[in-house]
C-alpha positions in Angstrom: 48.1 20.0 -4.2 46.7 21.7 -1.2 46.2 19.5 2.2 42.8 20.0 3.8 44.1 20.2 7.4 46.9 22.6 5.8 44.7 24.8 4.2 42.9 25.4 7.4 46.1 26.2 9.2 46.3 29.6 6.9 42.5 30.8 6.0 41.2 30.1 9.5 43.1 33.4 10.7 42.0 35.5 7.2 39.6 38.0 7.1 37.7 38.2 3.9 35.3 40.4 1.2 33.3 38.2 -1.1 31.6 40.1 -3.7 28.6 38.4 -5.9 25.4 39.8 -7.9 24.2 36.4 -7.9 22.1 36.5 -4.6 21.6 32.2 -4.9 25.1 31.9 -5.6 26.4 34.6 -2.7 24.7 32.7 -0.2 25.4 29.3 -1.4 28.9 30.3 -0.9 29.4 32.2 1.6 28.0 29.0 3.7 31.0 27.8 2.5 33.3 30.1 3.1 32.2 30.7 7.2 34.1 27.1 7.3 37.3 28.3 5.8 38.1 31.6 7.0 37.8 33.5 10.3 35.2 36.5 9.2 33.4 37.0 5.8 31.5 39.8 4.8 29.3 40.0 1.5 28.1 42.6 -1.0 26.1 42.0 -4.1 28.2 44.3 -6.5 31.6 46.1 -6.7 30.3 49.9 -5.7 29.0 48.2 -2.3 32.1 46.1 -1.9 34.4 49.1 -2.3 32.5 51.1 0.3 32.9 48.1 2.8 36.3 47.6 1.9 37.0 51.2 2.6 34.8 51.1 6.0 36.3 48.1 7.4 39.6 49.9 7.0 38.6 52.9 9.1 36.8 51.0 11.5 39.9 48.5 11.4 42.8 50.2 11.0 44.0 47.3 8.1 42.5 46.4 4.9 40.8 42.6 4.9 43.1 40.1 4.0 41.4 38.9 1.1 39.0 39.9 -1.4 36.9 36.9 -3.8 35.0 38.7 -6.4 32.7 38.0 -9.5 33.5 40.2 -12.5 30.2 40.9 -14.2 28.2 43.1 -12.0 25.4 46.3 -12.0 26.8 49.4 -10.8 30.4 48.4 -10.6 32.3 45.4 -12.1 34.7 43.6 -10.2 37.9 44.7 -12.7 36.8 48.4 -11.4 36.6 47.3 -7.8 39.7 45.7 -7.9 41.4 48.4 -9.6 40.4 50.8 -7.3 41.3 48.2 -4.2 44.6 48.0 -5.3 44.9 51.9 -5.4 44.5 51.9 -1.8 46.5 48.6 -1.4 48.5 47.7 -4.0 49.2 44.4 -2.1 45.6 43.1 -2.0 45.5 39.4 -2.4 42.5 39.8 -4.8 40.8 36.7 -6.5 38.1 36.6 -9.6 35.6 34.6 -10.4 35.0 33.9 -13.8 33.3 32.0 -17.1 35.2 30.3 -19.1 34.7 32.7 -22.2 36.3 35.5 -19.9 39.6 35.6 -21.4 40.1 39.3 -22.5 38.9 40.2 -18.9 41.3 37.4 -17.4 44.2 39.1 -19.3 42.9 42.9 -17.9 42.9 41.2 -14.3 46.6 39.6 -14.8 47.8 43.4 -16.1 46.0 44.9 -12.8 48.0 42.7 -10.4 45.1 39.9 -9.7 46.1 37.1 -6.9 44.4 34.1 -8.9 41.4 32.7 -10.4 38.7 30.5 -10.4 36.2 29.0 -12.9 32.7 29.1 -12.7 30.9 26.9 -11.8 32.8 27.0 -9.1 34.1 23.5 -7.8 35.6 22.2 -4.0 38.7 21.0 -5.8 39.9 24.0 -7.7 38.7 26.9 -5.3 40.7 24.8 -2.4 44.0 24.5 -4.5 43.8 28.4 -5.3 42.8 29.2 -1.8 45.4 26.9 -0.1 48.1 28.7 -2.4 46.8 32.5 -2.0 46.1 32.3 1.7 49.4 30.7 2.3 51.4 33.3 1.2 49.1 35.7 3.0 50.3 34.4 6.1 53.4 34.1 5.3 53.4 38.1 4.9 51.5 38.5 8.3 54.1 36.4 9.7 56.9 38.5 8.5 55.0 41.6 9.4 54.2 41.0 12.5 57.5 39.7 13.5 59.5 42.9 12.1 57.0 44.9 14.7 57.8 42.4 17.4 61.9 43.0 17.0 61.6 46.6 16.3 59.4 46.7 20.3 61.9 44.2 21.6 65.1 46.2 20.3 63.5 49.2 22.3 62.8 47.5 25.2 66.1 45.8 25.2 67.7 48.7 24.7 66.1 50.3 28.0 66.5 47.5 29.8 70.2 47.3 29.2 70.6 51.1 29.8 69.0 50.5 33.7 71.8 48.0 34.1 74.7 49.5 33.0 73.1 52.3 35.0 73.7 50.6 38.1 76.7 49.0 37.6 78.0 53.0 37.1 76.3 53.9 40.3 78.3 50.8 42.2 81.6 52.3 40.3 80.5 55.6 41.8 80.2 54.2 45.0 83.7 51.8 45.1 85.2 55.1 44.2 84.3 57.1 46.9 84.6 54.4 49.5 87.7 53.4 48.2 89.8 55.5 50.9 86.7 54.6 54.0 86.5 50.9 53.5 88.6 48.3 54.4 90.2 46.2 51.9 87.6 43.3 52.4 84.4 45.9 51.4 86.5 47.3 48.3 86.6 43.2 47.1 83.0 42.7 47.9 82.1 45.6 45.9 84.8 44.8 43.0 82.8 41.3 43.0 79.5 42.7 42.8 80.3 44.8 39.8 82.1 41.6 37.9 78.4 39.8 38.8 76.8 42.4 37.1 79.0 42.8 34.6 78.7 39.0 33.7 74.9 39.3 34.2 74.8 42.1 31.7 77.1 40.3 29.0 75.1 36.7 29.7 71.8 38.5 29.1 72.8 40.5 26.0 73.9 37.0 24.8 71.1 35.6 25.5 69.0 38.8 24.3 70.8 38.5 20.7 70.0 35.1 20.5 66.3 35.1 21.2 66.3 38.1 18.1 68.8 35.7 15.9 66.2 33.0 16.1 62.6 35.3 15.6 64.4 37.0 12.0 66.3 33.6 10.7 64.9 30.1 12.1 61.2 30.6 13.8 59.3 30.2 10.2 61.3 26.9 9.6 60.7 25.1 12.9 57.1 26.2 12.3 57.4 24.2 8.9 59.0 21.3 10.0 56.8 20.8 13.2 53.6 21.3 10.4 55.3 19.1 8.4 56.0 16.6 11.2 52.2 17.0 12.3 50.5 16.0 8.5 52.6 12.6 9.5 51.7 11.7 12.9 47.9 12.3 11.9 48.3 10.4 9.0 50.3 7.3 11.0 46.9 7.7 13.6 44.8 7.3 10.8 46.4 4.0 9.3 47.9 2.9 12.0 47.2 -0.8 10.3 49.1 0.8 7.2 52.0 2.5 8.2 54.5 4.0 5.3 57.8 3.5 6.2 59.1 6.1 3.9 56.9 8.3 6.0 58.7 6.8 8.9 62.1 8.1 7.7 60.7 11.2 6.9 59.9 11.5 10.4 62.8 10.7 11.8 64.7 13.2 9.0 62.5 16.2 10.3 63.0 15.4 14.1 66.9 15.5 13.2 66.3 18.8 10.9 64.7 20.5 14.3 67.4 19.3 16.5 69.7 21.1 14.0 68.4 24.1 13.9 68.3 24.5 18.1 71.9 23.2 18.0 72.4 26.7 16.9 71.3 27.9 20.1 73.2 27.6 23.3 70.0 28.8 25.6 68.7 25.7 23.8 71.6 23.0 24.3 69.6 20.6 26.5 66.3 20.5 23.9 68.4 20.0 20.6 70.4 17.0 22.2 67.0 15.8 23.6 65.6 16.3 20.1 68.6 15.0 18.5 68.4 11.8 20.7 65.2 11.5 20.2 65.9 11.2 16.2 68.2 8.8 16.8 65.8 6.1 18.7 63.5 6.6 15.6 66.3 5.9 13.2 67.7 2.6 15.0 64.2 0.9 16.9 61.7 -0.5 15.0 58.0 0.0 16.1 56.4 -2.3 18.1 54.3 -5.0 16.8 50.8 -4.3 18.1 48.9 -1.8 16.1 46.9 -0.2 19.2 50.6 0.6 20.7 51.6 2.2 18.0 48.4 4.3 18.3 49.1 5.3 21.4 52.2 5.9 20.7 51.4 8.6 18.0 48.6 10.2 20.2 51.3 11.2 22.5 53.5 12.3 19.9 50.1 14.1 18.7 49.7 15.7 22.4 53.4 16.5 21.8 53.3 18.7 19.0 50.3 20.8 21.0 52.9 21.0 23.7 55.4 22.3 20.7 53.5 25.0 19.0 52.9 26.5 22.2 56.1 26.5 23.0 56.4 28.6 19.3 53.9 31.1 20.5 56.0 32.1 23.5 59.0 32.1 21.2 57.1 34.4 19.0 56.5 36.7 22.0 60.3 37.5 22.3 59.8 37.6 26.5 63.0 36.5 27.8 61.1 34.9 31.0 59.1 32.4 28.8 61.6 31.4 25.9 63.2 28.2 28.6 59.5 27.8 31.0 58.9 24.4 28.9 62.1 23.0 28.7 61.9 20.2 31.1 58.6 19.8 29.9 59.4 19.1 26.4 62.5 17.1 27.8 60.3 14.7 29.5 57.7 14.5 26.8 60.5 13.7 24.2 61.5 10.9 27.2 58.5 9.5 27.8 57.6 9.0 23.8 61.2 7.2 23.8 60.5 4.6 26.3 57.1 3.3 25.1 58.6 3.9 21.5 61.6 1.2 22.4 59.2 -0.9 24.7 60.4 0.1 28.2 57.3 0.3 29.1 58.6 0.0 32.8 60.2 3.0 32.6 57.2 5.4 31.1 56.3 8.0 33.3 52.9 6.9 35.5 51.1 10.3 34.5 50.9 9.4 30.6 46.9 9.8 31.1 48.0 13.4 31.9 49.7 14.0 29.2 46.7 12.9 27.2 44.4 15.3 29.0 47.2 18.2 28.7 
C-alpha cells in the first residue's frame, strides 16, 4: 500500500508521456497528473506520442521516464507505440490503460515487457498504488545510475589528485637527494619530516578517499531509507500527537540505532554514529514527557532535523571530500539539543531552538 507523502518523494522528480484519444478524459487527467510528477506532456494517439517521445530524446539527450498510455487509439494503438518505445528503450517503464474486457490485449502487453496497469475508469486508489510501485523503482534506477557516473568522475579525479601528490613528495626526494652532501644534518631531518607529513597526508586521504566511495556503492540508498522511514514517523507522531503509538515509538528508536550502525562503519564518521547511537539510547530508556504540546515541539525539531539530514545526503551524494564532515557539529548539536528537551532538561537546551525552527 503506497503512502501519499511517499509516493511524492519518487514521481515529483519523473518526467512523463501520457497518451489519450479521449480529449475529456486527457485533460481531466493530466490536471491530475501536474500534481504528481515534475513535467507531463500529452498527445491524443500513439503515432503523435512516438514522435514526441522520439523528440524529447533529441532535444534531451534521455528518454522520459515514464510513459501512461490508453490502448485503443486512431492512427496508432498504444500496444504499437509501446512496442516501438521499447525498441528504442527496452527499459521504458511503460503503463496501459485499459477496460476490463481487455484481456487478450493485457496478455500482448505483459509479452511486450509492460510496467503495469490500470483499469478504466480510472480510480485515485488504484492508479496511486501502481504509480507509487512503478515510480519507485524508477528512481531507484536513477539512483544507481547516477551514482555509478558520480564514482566513475570521482575515481578520475581521485586518481589525478593522488598522482599531484605523490608528484611532490618525488620532487622533495629529488631535492633531499641532492642536498644531502650541502645541508647540514638539521635540513636533511626537516626535509625527511616533510616527506613522512606527506606521506601520512597521502595515506590518510586515500583512506579517507576509499571510504567516502565504500559508503556511495554500499550504504547511501539505506540511510536514505531509514531516514524516509524515520520521517513517515515523526510526521505521523505531529499529527497525533494526542495519540501517540508506542510501537511506533520503538520503531523509532530501532531505526535511529540502525543509522548509527551503519556510520559505525565509518571512521571519518566516529563522532556522528556515537552521537546517533546515544541518541537511540535516550529514546530507548526515557519516557516522553507528559504534556502533549511538548511532545509537539519536540517532534518539530526532530522534523527540522531530518531537513538538516537529507542535506547532509545530498553533499554525501556529491562525493566532494571538503563537504562530506561540514555538518558534523551541526548534526551533533541538533541530536543534543532534541536529547535535552526529550529527557526534560530543559535548562540545558540550547537558547537558539527558535533558530533551529527557522533553519
Amino acid at each position: 500500500m503506497y503512502n501519499l507523502k511517499s509516493m511524492l518523494q519518487y514521481t515529483k522528480v519523473l518526467n512523463v508521456l501520457y497518451v489519450e484519444d479521449d480529449s475529456i478524459l486527457l485533460e481531466s487527467t493530466k490536471k491530475v497528473f501536474v500534481n504528481y510528477f515534475k513535467n507531463v506532456d500529452t498527445a491524443p494517439d500513439g503515432q503523435v506520442g512516438l514522435n514526441l517521445y522520439d523528440n524529447y530524446h533529441k532535444k534531451n539527450g534521455s528518454y522520459y521516464d515514464l510513459v501512461i498510455t490508453d490502448i485503443n487509439m486512431p492512427n496508432m494503438d498504444g500496444m504499437a507505440m509501446s512496442e516501438e518505445i521499447l525498441k528504442r528503450n527496452d527499459i521504458q517503464a511503460i503503463i496501459i490503460t485499459t477496460a476490463h474486457n481487455e484481456v487478450q490485449k493485457l496478455q500482448e502487453a505483459i509479452d511486450i515487457g509492460v510496467s503495469g496497469f490500470v483499469t478504466k475508469p480510472i480510480k485515485h486508489e488504484k492508479l496511486n498504488n501502481v504509480l507509487y510501485k512503478i515510480s519507485r523503482t524508477i528512481n531507484d534506477h536513477l539512483f544507481v545510475e547516477s551514482h555509478i557516473t558520480k564514482i566513475e568522475d570521482l575515481n578520475i579525479k581521485h586518481e589525478e589528485q593522488n598522482k599531484e601528490l605523490k608528484a611532490k613528495n618525488e620532487e622533495l626526494k629529488k631535492s633531499l637527494r641532492m642536498l644531502d652532501t650541502a645541508i647540514n644534518k638539521n635540513q636533511i631531518i626537516q626535509s625527511e619530516n616533510k616527506i613522512k607529513v606527506i606521506e601520512t597526508e597521502i595515506k590518510d586521504r586515500e583512506q579517507k578517499l576509499e571510504q567516502i566511495k565504500s559508503l556511495i556503492e554500499d550504504d547511501l540508498y539505506e540511510l536514505k531509507e531509514v531516514l524516509s522511514e524515520i520521517d513517515v514517523i515523526v510526521i505521523e507522531v505531529i499529527n497525533n500527537v494526542d495519540e501517540i503509538n508506542i510501537d511506533s515509538l520503538n520503531e523509532l528508536t530501532l531505526l535511529f540505532t540502525k543509522y548509527a550502525s551503519v556510520l559505525s562503519y565509518y571512521t571519518i564518521f566516529d563522532e556522528l554514529s556515537v552521537a546517533m547511537a546515544d541518541f537511540s539510547i535516550t529514546l530507548k530508556e526515557n519516557p516522553l514527557p507528559d504534556d502533549s504540546e511538548y511532545i509537539k515541539n519536540i517532534f518539530m525539531l526532530l522534523e527540522t532535523f531530518m531537513y538538516v539530514l537529507y542535506k547532509w545526503h545530498t553533499d554525501l551524494s556529491s562525493g566532494d571530500e571538503n563537504k562530506i564532515n561540514s555538518l558534523d557539529a551541526s548534526i551533533i548539536n541538533d541530536i543534543n539539543t532534541i536529547t535535552n528537551m526529550w529527557t526534560q532538561k530543559e535548562e540545558e537546551v540550547n537558547e537558539d531552538l527558535d533558530d533551529i525552527f527557522d533553519f
